[in-house]
C-alpha positions in Angstrom: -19.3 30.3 -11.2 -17.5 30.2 -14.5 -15.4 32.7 -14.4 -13.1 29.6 -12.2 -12.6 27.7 -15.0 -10.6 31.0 -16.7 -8.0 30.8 -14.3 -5.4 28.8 -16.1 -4.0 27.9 -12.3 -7.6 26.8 -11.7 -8.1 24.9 -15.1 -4.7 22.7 -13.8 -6.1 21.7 -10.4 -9.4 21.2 -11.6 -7.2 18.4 -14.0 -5.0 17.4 -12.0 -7.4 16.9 -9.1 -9.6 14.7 -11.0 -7.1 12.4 -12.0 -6.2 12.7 -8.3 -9.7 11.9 -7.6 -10.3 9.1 -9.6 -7.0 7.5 -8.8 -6.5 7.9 -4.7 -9.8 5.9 -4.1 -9.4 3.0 -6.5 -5.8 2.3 -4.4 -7.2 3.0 -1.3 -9.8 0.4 -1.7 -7.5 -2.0 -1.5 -5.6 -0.3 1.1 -8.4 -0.4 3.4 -9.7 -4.0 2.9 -6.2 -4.9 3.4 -6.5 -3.5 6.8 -2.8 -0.9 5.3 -4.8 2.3 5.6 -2.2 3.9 7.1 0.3 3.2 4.3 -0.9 6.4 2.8 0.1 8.6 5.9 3.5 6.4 6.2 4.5 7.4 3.0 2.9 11.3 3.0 5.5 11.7 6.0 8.2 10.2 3.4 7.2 12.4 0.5 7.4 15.7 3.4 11.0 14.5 3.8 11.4 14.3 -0.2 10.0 17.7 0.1 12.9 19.2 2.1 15.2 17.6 0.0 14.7 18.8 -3.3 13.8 22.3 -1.3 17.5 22.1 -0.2 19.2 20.7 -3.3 16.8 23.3 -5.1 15.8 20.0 -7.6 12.3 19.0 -8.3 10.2 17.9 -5.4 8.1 15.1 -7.9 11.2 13.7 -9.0 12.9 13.2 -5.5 9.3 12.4 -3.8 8.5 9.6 -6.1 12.0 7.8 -6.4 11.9 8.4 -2.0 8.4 6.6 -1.3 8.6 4.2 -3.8 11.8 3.2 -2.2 10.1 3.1 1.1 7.2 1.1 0.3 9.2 -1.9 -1.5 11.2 -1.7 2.0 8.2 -1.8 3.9 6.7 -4.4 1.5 9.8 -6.3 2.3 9.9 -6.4 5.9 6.2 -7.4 6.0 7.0 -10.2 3.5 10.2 -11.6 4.2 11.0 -10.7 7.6 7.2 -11.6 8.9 6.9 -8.3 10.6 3.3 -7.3 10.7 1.8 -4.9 8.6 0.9 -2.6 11.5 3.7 -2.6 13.4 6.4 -1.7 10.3 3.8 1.0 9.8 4.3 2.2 13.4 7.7 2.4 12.6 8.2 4.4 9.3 5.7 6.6 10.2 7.0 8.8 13.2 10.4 7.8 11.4 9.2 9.7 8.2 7.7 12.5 10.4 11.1 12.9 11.9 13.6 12.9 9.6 10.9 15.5 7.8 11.3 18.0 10.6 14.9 17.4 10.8 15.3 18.4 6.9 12.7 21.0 7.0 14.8 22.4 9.9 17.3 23.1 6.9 15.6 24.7 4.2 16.3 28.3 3.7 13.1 29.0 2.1 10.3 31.3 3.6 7.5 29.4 5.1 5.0 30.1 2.6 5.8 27.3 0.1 6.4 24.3 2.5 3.2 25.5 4.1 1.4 25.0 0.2 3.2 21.0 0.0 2.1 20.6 3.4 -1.8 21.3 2.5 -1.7 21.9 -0.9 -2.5 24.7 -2.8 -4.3 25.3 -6.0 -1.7 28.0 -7.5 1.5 25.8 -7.5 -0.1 23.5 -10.3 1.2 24.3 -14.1 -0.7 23.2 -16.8 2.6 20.7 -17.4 2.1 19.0 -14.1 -1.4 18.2 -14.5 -0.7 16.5 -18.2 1.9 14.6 -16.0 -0.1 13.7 -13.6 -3.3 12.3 -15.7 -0.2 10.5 -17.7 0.8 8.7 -14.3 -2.5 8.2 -12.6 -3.5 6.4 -16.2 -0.7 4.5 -16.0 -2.2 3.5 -12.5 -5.8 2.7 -13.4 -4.6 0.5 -16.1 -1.9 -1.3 -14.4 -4.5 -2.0 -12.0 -7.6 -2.9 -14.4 -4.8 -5.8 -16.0 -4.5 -7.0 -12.7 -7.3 -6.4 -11.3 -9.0 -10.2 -11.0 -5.8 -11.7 -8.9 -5.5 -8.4 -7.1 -9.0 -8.7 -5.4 -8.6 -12.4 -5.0 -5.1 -11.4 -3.0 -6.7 -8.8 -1.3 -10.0 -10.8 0.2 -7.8 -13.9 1.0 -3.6 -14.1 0.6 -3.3 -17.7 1.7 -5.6 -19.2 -0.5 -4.1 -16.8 -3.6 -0.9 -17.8 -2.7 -2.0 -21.3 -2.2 -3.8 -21.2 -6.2 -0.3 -20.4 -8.0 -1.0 -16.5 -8.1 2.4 -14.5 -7.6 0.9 -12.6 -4.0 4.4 -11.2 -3.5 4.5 -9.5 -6.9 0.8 -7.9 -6.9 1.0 -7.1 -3.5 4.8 -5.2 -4.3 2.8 -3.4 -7.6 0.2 -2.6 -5.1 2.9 -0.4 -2.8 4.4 1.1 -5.6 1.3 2.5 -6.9 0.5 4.0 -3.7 4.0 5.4 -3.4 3.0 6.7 -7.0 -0.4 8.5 -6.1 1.2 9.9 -3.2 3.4 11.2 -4.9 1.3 12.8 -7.6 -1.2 14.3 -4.9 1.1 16.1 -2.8 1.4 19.5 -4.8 -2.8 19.4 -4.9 -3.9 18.1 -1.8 -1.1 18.3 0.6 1.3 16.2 1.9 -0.5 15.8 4.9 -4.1 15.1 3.8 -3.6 12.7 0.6 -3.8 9.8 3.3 -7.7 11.3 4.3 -8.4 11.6 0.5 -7.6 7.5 -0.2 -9.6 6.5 2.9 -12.6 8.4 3.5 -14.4 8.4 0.1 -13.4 4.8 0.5 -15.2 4.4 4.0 -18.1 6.1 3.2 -18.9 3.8 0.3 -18.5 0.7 2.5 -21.5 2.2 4.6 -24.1 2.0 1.7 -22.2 -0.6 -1.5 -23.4 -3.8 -1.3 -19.6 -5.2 -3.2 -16.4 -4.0 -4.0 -17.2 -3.3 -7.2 -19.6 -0.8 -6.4 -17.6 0.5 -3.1 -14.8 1.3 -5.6 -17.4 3.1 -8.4 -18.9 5.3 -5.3 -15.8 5.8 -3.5 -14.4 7.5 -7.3 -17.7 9.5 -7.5 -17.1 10.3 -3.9 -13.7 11.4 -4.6 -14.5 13.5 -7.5 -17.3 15.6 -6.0 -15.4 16.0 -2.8 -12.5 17.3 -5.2 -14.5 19.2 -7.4 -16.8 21.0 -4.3 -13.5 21.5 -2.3 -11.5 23.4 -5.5 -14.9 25.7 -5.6 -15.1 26.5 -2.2 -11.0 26.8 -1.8 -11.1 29.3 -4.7 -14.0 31.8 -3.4 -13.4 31.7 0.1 -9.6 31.9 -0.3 -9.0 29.0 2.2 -5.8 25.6 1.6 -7.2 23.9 -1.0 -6.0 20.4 0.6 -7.7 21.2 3.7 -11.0 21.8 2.3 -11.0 19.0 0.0 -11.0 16.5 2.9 -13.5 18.3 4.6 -15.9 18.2 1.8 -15.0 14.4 2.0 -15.9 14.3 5.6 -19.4 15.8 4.8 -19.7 13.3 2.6 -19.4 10.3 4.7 -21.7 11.9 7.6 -24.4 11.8 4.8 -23.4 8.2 4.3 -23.7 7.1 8.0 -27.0 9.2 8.5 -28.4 7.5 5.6 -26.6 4.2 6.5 -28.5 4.3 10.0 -31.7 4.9 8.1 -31.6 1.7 6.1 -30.9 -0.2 9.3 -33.5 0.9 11.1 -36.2 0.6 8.1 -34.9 -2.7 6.3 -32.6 -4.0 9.0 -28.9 -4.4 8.7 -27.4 -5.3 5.2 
């Protein structure tokens, strides 16, 4: 079992991936209260399409990925806000949009199959030691943008009207809010896959709603959550030679089945919480 932690590939997705961890279900705990779960896989389909551009202009992918869904989510941000279209149904849009002009591009790269299939699902060996210092660097930069605002951000969250109606800037938290989940994305994709970073900010999330009694605590479960579904997924992705993305969120999903066995089981002995 040590011998893993030799691997200077592995000693990079073990740190990258808990940053990832830590990081993916703190924003998606406000994603999902929000009822914007699916902002995640909206902008997953945008970072595949930054994917096949910087695969074509040979530039790289975290660079392109980051400036693309960060872009998309103040756009989405601002047709929800200003234009009054609801959340769900701009979502509905950009999301097969993304998916499409992704297979479109993709349809264009010159590259053999192998390395969009590793951005697509991840993949343990395409992490350098560099890219996981830069991603601890930006998912800090998360956790703390989000601790300073934290209060408000919660308040926004639970009730918008009544934030909005207290003096609190909604527009501007709720904008920071995008862009850090354009960030994450962005930071997950080479780890976890394009595809599956969206199951990694909702399900460790879910399951902790079954058994926290606040948010407080959903958000300190869903982390731990996160991190041993990372941390089990990495082990088993590294001895059984299977996408390391792939196995993360099925770790994850094992996870919240224990939740909603053990969920049931309160119900039925003390009776709903």
């Amino acid at each position: 079992m040590i011998e893993i932690f030799t691997y200077p590939f592995m000693q990079a997705a073990f740190i990258a991936g808990g940053a990832i961890a830590i990081v993916s279900p703190l924003i998606g705990s406000f994603l999902v209260l929000k009822r914007y779960s699916l902002i995640a896989d909206t902008l997953s389909h945008v970072a595949l399409a930054g994917i096949a551009v910087s695969l074509i202009t040979k530039t790289e992918p975290l660079y392109i990925t980051t400036l693309l869904c960060i872009g998309v989510s103040l756009l989405i941000e601002f047709l929800r806000q200003k234009r009054g279209i609801q959340g769900d149904a701009v979502l509905a849009m950009f999301l097969p949009g993304g998916l499409a002009l992704s297979v479109i591009l993709l349809s264009l790269v010159k590259t053999p199959s192998a390395p969009i299939t590793s951005y697509l699902f991840g993949s343990v060996t395409t992490i350098s030691l560099t890219e996981a210092v830069s991603i601890v660097f930006l998912a800090s930069f998360t956790i703390l943008l989000i601790a300073s605002i934290y209060d408000k951000l919660v308040y926004t969250t639970y009730d918008e009207e009544s934030a909005k109606a207290g003096g609190i800037q909604t527009t501007l938290l709720n904008t920071h809010l995008m862009v850090l989940t354009a960030l994450t994305v962005s930071i997950s994709f080479r780890l976890v896959g394009a595809l599956l970073i969206g199951a990694l900010m909702v399900i460790p999330v879910v399951s902790s709603q079954l058994l926290a009694s606040g948010f407080r605590q959903t958000i300190t479960l869903a982390m731990i959550y996160g991190i041993a579904s990372m941390f089990l997924g990495l082990v088993l992705s590294f001895f059984i030679n299977i996408p390391a993305g792939s196995t993360v969120v099925l770790v994850s999903l094992v996870f919240f089945t224990f939740s909603f066995l053990l969920s049931s089981k309160r119900q039925i002995f003390f009776g709903k919480k």
